[in-house]
C-alpha positions as CSV (number, residue, x, y, z in Angstrom):
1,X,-25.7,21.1,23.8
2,X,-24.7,24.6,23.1
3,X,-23.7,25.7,26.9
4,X,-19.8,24.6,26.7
5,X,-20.2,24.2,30.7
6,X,-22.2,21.2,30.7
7,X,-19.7,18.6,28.9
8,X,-16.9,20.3,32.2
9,X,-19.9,19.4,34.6
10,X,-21.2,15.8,33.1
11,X,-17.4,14.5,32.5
12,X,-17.0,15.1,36.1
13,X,-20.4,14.3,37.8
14,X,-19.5,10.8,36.1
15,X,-16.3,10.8,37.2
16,X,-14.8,11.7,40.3
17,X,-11.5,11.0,40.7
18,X,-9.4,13.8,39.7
19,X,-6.7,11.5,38.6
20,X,-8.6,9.2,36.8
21,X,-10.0,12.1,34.7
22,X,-6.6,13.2,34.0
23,X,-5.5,9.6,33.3
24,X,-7.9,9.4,30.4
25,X,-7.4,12.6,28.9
26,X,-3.3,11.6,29.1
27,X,-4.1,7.9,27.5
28,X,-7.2,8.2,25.7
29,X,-7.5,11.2,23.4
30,X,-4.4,10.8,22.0
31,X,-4.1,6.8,21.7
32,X,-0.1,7.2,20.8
33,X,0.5,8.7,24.2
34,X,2.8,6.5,26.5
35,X,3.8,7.5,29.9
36,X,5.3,5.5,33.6
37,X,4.2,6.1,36.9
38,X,7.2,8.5,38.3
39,X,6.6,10.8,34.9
40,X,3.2,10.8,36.2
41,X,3.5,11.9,39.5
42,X,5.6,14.4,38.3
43,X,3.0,15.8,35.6
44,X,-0.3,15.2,38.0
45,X,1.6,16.5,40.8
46,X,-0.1,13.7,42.8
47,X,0.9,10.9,45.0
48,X,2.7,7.8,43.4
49,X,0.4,5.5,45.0
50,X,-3.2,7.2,44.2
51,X,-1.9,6.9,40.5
52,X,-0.5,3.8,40.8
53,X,-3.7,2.5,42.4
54,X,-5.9,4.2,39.5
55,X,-3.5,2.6,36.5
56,X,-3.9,-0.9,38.2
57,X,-7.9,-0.4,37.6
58,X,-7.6,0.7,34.3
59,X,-4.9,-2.0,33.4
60,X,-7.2,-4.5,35.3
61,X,-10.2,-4.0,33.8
62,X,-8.2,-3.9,30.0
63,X,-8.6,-0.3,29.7
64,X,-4.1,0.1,29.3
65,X,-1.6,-2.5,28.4
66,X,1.6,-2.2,29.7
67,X,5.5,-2.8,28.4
68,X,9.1,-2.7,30.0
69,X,10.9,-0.2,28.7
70,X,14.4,0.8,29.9
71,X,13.3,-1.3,33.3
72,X,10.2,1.2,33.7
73,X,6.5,-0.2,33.4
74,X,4.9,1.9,30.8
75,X,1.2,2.4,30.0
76,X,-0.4,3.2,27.0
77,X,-4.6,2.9,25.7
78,X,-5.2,-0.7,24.5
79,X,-7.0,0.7,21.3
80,X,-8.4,-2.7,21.0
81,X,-10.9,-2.5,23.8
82,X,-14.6,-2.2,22.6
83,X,-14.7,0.8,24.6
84,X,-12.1,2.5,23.7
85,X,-13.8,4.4,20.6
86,X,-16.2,5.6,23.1
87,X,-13.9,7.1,25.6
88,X,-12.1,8.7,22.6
89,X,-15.3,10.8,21.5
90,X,-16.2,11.4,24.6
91,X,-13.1,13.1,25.7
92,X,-12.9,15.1,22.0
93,X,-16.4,16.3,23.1
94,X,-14.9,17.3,26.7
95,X,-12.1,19.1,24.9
96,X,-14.4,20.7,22.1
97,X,-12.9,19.0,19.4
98,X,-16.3,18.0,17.8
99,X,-16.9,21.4,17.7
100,X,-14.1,22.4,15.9
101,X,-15.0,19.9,13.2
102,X,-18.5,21.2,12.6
103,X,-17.9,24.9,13.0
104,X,-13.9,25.3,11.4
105,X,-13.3,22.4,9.3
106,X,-16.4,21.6,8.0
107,X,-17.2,25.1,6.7
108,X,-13.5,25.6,4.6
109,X,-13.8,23.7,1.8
110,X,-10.2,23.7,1.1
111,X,-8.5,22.1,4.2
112,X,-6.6,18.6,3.8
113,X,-6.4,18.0,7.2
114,X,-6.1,19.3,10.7
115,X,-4.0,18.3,13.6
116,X,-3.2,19.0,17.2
117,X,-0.2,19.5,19.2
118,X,0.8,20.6,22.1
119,X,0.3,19.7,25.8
120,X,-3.5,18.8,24.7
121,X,-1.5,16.3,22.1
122,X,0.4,15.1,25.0
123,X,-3.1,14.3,27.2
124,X,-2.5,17.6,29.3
125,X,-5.8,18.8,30.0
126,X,-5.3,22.5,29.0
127,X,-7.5,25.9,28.0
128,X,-5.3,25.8,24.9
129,X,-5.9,24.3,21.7
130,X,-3.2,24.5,19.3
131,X,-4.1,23.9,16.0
132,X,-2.7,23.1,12.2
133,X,-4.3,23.3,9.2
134,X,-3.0,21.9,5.9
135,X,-4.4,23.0,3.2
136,X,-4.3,26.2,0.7
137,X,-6.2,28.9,-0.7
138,X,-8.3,29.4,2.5
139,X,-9.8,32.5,3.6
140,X,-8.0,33.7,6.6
141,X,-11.0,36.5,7.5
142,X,-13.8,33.7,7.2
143,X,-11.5,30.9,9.5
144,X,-10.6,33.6,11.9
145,X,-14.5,34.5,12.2
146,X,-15.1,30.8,12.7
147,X,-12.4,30.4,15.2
148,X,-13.4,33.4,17.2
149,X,-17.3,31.8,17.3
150,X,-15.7,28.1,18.1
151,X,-13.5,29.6,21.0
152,X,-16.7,31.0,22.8
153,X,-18.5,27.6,22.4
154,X,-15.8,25.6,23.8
155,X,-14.4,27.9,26.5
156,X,-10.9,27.5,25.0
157,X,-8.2,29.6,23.1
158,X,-7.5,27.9,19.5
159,X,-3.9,29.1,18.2
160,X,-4.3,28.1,14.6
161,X,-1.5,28.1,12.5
162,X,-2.2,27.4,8.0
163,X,0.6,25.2,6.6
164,X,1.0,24.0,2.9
165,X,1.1,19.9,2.1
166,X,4.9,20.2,1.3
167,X,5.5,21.5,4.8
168,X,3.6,18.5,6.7
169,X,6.7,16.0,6.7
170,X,9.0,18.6,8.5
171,X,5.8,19.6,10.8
172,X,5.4,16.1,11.9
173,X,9.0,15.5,12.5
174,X,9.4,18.9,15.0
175,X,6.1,17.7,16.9
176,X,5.9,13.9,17.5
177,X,3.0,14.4,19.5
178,X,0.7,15.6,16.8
179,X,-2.0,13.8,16.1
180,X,-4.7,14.2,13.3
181,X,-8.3,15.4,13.9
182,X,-9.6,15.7,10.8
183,X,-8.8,14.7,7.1
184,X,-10.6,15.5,4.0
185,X,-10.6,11.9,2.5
186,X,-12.1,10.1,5.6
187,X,-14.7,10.3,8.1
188,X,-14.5,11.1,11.5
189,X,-15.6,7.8,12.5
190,X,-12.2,6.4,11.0
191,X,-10.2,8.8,12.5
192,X,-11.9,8.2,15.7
193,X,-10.9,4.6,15.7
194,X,-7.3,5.4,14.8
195,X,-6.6,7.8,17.5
């Protein structure tokens, strides 16, 4: 599929609800996301009850499991659902993260690992993707040609940003929300499972 339209189109000839679509994206890219149904309506801009209605399907049907937490009900992705690998990919696909891994990372040899932050990090569908490479001796001309290419596939800006393995500790620290892509000792299937 090389028209970046048609994953836009199919995710939502499949699915029509608006807020279920952003429902998954906010629970199931990044599997560490937690949210309640007031913070919701806030973020969706959407009526508390056609949320509430559409987290009681996906709760139902084992999708989220759900936790007091300072007397709120919070949701998060049960990441033990067979179908939760599925939805993951399918939503990195929607976001063009599969793309990133084939055209960026797996072209620069010398890249540990690659995370994302950000509202995308935080299940905010956005035209934004903000990246972070660790890693070192990588050539900046050849990654920004690769990025420029990427960008026009997926029909999104990357911000890319190179840090060195000694600065990856403090990273994670200032964003909580980052969560790993791609890492130079695993597979993407593993790294699908754990987000």
């Amino acid at each position: 599929m090389t028209d970046r339209a048609k994953p836009y189109h199919l995710l939502d000839t499949l699915i029509t609800s608006k807020t279920r679509i952003k429902l998954l994206l906010r629970f199931f890219l990044n599997s560490n996301t937690k949210s309640y149904l007031r913070n919701l309506e806030t973020e969706f801009d959407e009526s508390t009850n056609s949320i509430r209605v559409e987290l009681n399907r996906f709760e139902k049907a084992g999708l989220l499991v759900s936790g007091k937490e300072q007397n709120r009900k919070v949701f998060k992705a049960n990441t033990c659902h067979p179908l939760f690998p599925d939805i993951n990919n399918i939503l990195r696909k929607y976001v063009g993260f599969d793309q990133i891994i084939d055209k960026v990372l797996g072209h620069l040899g010398s890249v540990k690992k690659a995370y994302i932050t950000g509202d995308l990090a935080r299940g905010k569908d956005t035209n934004k993707i903000n990246l972070f490479l660790i890693g070192s001796e990588i050539d900046l001309d050849y990654l920004k040609r690769l990025i420029n290419k990427t960008k026009t596939l997926i029909h999104r800006d990357i911000i890319y940003k190179l840090l060195e393995e000694s600065e990856e500790a403090g990273f994670l620290e200032k964003n909580p929300e980052a969560f790993i892509i791609w890492e130079e000792a695993r597979s993407s299937e593993e790294l699908k499972m754990k987000n």
